[in-house]
C-alpha positions in Angstrom: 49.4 118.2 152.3 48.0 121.8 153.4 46.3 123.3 150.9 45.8 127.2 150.9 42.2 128.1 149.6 41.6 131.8 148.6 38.0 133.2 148.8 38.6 136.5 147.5 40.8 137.3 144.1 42.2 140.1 146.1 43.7 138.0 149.3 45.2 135.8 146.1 46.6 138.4 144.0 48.5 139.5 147.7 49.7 135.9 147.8 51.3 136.0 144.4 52.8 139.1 145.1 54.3 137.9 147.9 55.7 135.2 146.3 57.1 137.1 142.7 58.1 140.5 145.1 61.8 141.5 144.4 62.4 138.8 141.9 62.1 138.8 138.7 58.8 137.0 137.2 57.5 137.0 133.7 53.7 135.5 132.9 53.8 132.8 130.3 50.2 133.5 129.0 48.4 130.7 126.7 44.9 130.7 125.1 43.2 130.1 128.7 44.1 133.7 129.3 42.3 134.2 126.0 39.4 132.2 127.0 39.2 134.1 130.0 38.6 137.6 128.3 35.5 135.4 126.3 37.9 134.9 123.4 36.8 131.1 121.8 39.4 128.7 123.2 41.1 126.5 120.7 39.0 124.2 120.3 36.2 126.5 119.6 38.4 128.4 117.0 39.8 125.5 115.0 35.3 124.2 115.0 34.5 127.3 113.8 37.4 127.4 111.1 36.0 124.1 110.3 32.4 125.5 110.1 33.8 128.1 107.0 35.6 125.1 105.5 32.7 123.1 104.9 31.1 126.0 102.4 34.5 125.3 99.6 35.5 121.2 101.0 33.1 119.4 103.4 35.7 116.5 102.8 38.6 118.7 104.5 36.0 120.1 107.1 35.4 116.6 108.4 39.1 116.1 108.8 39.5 119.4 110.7 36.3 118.5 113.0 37.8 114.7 113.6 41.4 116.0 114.2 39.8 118.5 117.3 38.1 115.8 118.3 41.2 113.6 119.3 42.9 116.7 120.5 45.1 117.2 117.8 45.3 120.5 116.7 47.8 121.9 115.5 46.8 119.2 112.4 43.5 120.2 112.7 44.8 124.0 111.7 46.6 122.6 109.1 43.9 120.7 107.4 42.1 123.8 107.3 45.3 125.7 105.9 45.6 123.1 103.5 42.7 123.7 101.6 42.9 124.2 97.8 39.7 125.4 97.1 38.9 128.5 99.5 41.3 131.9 98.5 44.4 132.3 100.4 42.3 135.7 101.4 39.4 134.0 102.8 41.6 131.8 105.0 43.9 134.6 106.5 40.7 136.6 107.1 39.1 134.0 108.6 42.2 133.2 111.0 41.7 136.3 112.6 38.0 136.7 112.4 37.1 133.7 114.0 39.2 134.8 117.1 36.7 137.3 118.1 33.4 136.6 119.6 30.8 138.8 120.8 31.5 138.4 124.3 35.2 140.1 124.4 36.3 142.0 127.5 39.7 142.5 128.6 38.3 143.9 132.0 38.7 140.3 133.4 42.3 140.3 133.0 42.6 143.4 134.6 44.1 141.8 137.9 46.3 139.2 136.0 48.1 142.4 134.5 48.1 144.5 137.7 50.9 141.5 139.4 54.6 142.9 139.3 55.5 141.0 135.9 58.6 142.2 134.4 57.4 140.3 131.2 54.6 138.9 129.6 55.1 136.4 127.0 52.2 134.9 125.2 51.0 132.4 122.8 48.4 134.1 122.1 47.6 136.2 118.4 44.9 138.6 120.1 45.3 141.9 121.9 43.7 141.3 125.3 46.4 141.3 127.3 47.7 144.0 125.6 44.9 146.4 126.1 44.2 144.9 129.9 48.3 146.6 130.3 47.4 149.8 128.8 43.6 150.1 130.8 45.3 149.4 134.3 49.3 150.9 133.8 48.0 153.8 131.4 50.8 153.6 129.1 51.5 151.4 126.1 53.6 147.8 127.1 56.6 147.8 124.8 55.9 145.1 122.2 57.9 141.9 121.1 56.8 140.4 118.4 57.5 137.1 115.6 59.4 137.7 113.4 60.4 141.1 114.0 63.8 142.2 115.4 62.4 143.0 118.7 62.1 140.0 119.3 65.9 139.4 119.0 66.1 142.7 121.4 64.0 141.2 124.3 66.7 139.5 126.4 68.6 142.8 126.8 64.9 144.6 127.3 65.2 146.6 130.7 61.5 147.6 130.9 58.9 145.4 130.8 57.2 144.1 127.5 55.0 142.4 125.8 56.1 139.6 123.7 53.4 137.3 120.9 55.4 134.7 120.2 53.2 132.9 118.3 52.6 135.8 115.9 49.9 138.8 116.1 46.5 138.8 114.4 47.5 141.8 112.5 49.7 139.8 110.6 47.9 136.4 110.2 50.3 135.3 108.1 52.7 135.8 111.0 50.2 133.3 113.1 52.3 130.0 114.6 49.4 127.7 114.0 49.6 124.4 112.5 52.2 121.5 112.6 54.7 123.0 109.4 54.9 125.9 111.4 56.0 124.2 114.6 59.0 122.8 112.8 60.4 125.7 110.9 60.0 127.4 114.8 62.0 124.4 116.1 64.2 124.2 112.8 65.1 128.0 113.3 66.1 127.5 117.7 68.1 125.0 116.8 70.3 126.8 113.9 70.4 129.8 116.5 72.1 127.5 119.0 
């Protein structure tokens, strides 16, 4: 097998375009591009969640901090979700404070957005990618987002966009997180079908 091996992010960036020029290409973006911008990866999030937990039920932090331990977490989110004792406030804040970290700079995603995408389409609640679009195109991506109508409207979109499909930190309560949420999202395909 021949494997290419880029040494500058500039000769590989030329590469992609080659590859993605005159056809149509849309990023499927998941927390690594997150991670990438210094955002905490899931792991990190779901540990710190845990971290909060353990103030109201220490019990119900263990369970969160064993789940991520065997790599399940989406049940590790909704362990934390399912605690009785901390406000329903305190938890949606937390959801979205615990994505940010001191470290947060969309700069490095600067060349990811700069590639010929027509779409981007994204796990991800944040808004790195988002602002990375607007530093380097100097305009505002058109948005898609849960539960919204836009995001009904994206297949006939014929400008590029932006689409959380997973929800949007501004809404946490919008945030695809844990495993009840999975369902209803694979509940609600299959009705649209």
């Amino acid at each position: 097998i021949n494997m290419i091996v880029f040494h500058k992010s500039e000769d590989l960036r030329k590469a992609i375009v080659g590859l993605i020029s005159g056809e149509p290409a849309t990023l499927f973006a998941g927390a690594g591009i997150a991670a990438r911008a210094g955002l905490r990866t899931w792991h990190e999030y779901l540990l710190r969640l845990a971290d909060i937990l353990e103030k109201y039920e220490g019990d119900l932090a263990s369970v969160v901090r064993k789940r991520v331990a065997k790599n399940l977490l989406p049940e590790a989110a909704h362990a934390y979700l399912e605690s009785t004792e901390m406000p329903v406030g305190d938890k949606l804040k937390n959801l979205v404070e615990q994505l940010r970290t001191d470290h947060y700079d969309f700069n490095s995603l600067l060349p990811l957005v700069s590639l010929p995408f027509e779409a981007i389409v994204t796990t991800n609640y944040d808004r790195s990618l988002i602002e990375a679009w607007v530093r380097f195109h100097r305009s505002a991506p058109h948005l898609v987002e849960l539960n919204d109508p836009t995001m009904k409207s994206a297949p006939f979109m014929s400008h590029f966009f932006h689409a959380r499909i997973h929800g949007r930190e501004e809404v946490p309560e919008s945030m695809v997180l844990e495993t009840k949420h999975y369902e209803i999202g694979r509940a609600s395909c299959r009705e649209r079908v």
